[in-house]
N, C-alpha and C positions, 0 to 999 in steps of 0.2 A: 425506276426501281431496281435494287442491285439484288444480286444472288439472295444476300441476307434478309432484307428485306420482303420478299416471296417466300423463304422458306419459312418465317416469322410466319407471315399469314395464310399459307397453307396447314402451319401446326394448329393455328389457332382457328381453323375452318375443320377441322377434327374436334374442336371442343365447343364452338358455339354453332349453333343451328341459321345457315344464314348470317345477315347482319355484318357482310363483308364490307359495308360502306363505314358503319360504326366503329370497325374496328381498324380501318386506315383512319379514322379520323382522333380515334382515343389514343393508338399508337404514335401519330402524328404529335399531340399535343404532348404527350407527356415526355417524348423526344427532345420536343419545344423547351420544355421548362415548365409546360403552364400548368395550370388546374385547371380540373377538369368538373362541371357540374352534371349530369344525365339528368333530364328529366323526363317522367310520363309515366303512364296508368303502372297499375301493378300487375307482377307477373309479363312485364316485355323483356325480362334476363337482364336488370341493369345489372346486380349484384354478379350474374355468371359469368358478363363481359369484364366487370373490372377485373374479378378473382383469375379469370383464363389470361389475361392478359401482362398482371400483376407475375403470374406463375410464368408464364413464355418468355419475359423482359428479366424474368428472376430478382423482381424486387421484393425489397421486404413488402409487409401487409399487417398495416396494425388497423383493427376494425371496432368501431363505434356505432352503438346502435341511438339512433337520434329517437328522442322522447323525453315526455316533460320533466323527467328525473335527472336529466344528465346536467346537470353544475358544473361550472368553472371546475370545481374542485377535481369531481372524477375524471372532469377531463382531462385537466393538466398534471394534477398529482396534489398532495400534499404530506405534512409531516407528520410520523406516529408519536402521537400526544403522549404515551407512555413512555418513549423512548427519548422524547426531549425534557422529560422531564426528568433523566438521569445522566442524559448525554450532552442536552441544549439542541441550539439550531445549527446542527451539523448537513454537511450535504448528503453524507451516507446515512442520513435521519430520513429523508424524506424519499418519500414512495411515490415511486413518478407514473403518472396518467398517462394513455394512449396518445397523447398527443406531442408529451415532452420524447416519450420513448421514439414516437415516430422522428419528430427534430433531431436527438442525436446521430437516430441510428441512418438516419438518411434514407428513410422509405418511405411509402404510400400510406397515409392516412386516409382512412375510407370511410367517411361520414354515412351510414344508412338514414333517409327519410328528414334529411339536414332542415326540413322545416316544421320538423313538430319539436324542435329542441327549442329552450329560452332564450328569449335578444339577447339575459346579459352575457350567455354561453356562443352567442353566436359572434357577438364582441370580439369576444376571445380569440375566435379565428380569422376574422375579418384583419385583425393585429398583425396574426402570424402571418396571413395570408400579402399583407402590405411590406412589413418589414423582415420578414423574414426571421424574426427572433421574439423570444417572448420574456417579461421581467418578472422575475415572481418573488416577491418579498422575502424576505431571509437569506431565498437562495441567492439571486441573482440572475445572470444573463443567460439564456440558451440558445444558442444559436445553432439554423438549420443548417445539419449537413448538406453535403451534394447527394441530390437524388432525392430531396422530401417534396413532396409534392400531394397538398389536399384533392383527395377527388372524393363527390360526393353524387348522394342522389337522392330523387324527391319524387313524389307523387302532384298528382295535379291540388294547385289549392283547393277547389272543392271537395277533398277528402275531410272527411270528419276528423278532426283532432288537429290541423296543418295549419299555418299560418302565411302568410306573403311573407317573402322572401325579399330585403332590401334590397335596393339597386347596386349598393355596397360591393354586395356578393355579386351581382352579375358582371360587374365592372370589373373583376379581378378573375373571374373564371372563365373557362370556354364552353358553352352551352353546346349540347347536343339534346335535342329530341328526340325522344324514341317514341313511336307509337307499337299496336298491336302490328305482329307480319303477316305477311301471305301464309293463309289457308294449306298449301303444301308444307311452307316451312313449322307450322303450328305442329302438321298431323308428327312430321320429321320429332318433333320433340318429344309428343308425345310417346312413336314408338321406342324414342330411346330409354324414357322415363320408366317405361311399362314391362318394358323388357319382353318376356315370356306372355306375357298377356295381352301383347299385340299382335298373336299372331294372325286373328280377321283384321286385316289392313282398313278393308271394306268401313266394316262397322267402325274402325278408329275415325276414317275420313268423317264418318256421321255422328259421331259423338264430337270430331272439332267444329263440325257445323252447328252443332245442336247449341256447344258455347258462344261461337262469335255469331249469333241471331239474338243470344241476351242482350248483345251490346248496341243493338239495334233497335228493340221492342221499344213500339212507344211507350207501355207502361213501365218499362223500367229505368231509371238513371243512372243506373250503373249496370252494366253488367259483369260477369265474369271473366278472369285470367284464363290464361293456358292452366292454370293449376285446378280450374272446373275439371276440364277435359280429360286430364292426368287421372286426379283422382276417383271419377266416374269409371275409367278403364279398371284401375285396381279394385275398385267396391264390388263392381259387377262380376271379375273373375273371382273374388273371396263370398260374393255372397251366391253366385252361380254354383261354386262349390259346396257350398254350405244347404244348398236347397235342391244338391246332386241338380244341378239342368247349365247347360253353356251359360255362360258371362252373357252370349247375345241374346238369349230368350228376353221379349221382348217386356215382360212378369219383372226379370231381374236387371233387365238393364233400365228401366223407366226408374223403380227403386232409388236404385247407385246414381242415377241422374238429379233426382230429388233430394237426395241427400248431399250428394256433392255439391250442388249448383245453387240450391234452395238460402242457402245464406252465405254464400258471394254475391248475389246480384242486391240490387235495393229497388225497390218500388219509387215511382214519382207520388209526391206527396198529393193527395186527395182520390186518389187513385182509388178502388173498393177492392180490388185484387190484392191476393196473397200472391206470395214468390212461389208457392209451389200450385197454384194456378196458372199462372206462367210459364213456369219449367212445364208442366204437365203439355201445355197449350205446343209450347215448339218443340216437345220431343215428338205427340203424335203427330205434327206438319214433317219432321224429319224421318221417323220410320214410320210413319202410317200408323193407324188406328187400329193395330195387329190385336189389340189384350183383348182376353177373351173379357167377358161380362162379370164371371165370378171372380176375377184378379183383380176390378178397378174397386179403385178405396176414390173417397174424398167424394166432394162436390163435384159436380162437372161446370167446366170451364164457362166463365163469360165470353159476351162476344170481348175482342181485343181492346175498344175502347170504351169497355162500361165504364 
């Protein structure tokens, strides 16, 4: 590894939390020529590694958000109907999509959640992705600059809305999995995320724990991102405020926990538990069963596998 190449990744160890394997291996690829796919749960920073990285390499960054509305059309661009109809099919007629603007200009096109969008939109890159150029009627040929390169990212199939991704796509990209990180590196994010309202270290380390136990619970199939975690800190210091007592009173932090966390996670199906019988359940395993008597609301908890 040369001078360059370490200060590269020393910069970029200033902007992402961790994930110094990820980022010799996205750096690497996009070096290569290749495309790049990330995949795994939500909230493991696929989006912060491409954006940190996209910035440090100084490439461009044209960004698409993948879902079931996105059509060839928005993709690629098309022609203003009122303008052809005084001008015809001009090239300076047509309004070009994130994807032709990425082919000229020779930069990073960044597919967000690349499998909740349509096969016949996924076509369309699959094309670009082969030949490197795309044909679009009227216009004509567009060919990719140096330096375009698709990277995209996706959530596990079992997400609701998401679809299997052909072999297409994996045949032409370079796969990296990301799962959730180490428990230091999580709390690290949180206090960057939190700013001022991390300053109990303590109770941050127990609010990342309180999230990465969702993801474990037998009754639940899902649990919570780092972004449980995140948000639980901020709720508790605004609603700590708001009820004059510390963010860590354990009245306002249960709260902020239940609202934050209460719909990120998903229950397994047949389950009799609610998600905030749950949260409720591993918050008092993580701080103890501090609340006084007149502060608890709700039912009390089942055992764990009613």
């Amino acid at each position: 590894m040369d001078s360059a190449d370490r200060d590269l990744l020393e910069r970029l160890a200033q902007r992402v939390v961790g994930r110094r394997r990820e980022l010799e291996i996205v750096v690497a690829s996009l070096a290569a020529g290749r495309h790049v796919l990330l995949e795994g749960p939500p909230g493991t920073g696929k989006s912060t590694l491409l954006r940190a990285v996209a910035d440090e390499l100084q490439l461009g960054f044209a960004f698409v958000e993948g879902n079931a509305e996105l059509t060839p059309a928005r993709l690629v661009g098309h022609f203003d109907p009122a303008r052809v109809i005084s001008e015809g099919y001009k090239p300076e007629v047509f309004e070009p999509g994130p994807l032709v603007r990425a082919l000229e200009e020779g930069c990073l096109l960044y597919v967000e959640e690349i499998n909740r969008i349509p096969e016949e939109t996924l076509n369309v890159l699959i094309t670009v992705m082969s030949e490197g150029e795309l044909h679009i009627p009227r216009l004509g040929r567009v060919s990719a600059s140096p330096g375009f390169r698709l990277v995209a990212a996706m959530n596990p199939f079992d997400a609701v809305g998401t679809a299997r991704i052909s072999s297409a796509v994996y045949d032409r990209t370079c796969r990296l999995a990301m799962d959730y990180q180490a428990a230091v590196e999580e709390q690290d994010v949180v206090v960057r995320a939190v700013g001022e309202a991390a300053a109990d270290e303590v109770w941050i380390g127990k609010v990342v724990e309180l999230t990465r136990l969702t993801r474990v619970h037998p009754d639940l199939r899902i649990g919570s991102s780092v972004r449980g975690a995140i948000d639980t800190a901020l709720v508790a210091a605004s609603l700590g405020s708001i009820r004059g007592r510390p963010g860590t009173d354990p009245s306002v932090c249960l709260d902020a926990a239940l609202v934050a966390l209460s719909g990120r996670v998903r229950v397994r199906e047949g389950s009799t538990r609610t998600s905030e019988e749950i949260v409720r359940e591993l918050w008092e395993d993580v701080f103890g069963r501090r609340l006084p008597p007149d502060q608890r609301e709700g039912k009390a908890p089942a055992p764990t596998r009613a």
